[in-house]
C-alpha positions as a printed Julia matrix, in Angstrom:
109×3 Matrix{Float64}:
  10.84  33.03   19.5
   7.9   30.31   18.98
   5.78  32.91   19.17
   7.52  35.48   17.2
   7.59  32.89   14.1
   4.18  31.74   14.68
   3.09  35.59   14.28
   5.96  36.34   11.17
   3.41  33.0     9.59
   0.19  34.9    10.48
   0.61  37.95    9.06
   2.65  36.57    5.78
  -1.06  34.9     4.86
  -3.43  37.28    2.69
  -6.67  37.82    2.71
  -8.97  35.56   -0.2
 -12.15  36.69   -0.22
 -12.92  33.25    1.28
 -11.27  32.82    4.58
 -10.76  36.19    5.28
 -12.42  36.18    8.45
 -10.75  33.04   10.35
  -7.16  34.39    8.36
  -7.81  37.96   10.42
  -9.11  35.81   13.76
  -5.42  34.05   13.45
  -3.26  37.16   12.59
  -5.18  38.77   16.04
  -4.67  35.79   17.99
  -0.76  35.4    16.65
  -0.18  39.52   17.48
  -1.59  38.94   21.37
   0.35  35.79   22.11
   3.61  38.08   20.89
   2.71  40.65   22.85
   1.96  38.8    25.76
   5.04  36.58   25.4
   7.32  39.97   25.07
   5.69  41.15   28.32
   6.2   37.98   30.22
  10.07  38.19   29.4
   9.99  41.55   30.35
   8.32  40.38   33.81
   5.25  42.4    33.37
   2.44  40.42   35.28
  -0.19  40.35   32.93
  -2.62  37.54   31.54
  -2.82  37.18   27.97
  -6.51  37.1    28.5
  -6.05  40.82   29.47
  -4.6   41.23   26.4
  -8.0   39.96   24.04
 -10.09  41.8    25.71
  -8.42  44.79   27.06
  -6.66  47.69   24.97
  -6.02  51.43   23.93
  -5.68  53.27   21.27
  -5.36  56.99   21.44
  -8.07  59.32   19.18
  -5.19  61.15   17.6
  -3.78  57.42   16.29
  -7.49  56.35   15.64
  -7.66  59.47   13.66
  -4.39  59.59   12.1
  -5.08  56.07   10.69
  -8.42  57.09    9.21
  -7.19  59.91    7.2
  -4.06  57.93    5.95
  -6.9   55.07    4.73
  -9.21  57.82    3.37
  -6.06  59.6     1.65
  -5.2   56.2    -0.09
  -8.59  55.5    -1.29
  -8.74  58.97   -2.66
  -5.2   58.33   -4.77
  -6.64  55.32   -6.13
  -9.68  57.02   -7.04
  -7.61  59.39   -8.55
  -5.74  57.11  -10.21
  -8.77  55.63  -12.02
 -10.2   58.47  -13.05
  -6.85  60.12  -15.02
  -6.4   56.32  -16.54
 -10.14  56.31  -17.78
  -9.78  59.89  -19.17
  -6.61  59.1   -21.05
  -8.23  56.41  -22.62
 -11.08  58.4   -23.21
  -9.04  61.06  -24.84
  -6.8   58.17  -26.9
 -10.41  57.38  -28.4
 -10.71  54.47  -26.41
 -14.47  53.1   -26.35
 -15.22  52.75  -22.39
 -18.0   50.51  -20.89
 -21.18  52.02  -19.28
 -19.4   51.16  -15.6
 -16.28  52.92  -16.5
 -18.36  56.1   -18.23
 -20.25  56.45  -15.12
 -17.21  56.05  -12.86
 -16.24  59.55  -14.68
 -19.56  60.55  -14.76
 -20.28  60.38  -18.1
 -24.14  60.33  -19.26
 -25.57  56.6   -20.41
 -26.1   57.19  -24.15
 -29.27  55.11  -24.08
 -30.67  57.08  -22.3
């Protein structure tokens, strides 16, 4: 259970831009000991060291995860693009990022 809560801790701490490495170094270390601690009380004889450095992942997961990351981005790019055009359309005056975003000409140009 210690190492259920220490892991329910890890993963309840988001990523700031600053720490995000040694906050994603602690949520991997946290997910191993759980696993390894849930195999031990299930009397598989394994070290947790095979654990770190040991693994598998199938391709059709690998790829499945991918596309579902891919498919988000492209919703959110979707997203932005009807917002900016609505505004655009309400007469909204857009900044040169947001007019190239949609791929609008620079008008200094």
């Amino acid at each position: 259970m210690d190492a259920y809560k220490e892991f329910i801790e890890a993963i309840n701490v988001s990523l700031d831009g600053v720490n995000d490495e040694r906050i994603v170094k602690n949520t991997e270390t946290k997910t191993i000991r759980l696993v390894f601690e849930i195999a031990r009380s299930l009397g598989f004889g394994i070290r947790e060291t095979d654990l770190q450095t040991t693994g598998y992942a199938s391709s059709g997961w690998a790829e499945r995860e991918r596309l579902l990351m891919d498919s988000q981005k492209a919703m959110r790019d979707v997203a932005t693009q009807l917002m900016l055009q609505t505004r655009l359309n309400a007469g909204a005056q857009l900044s040169l990022e947001e007019r190239r975003y949609i791929g609008i000409p620079d008008e200094s140009q």
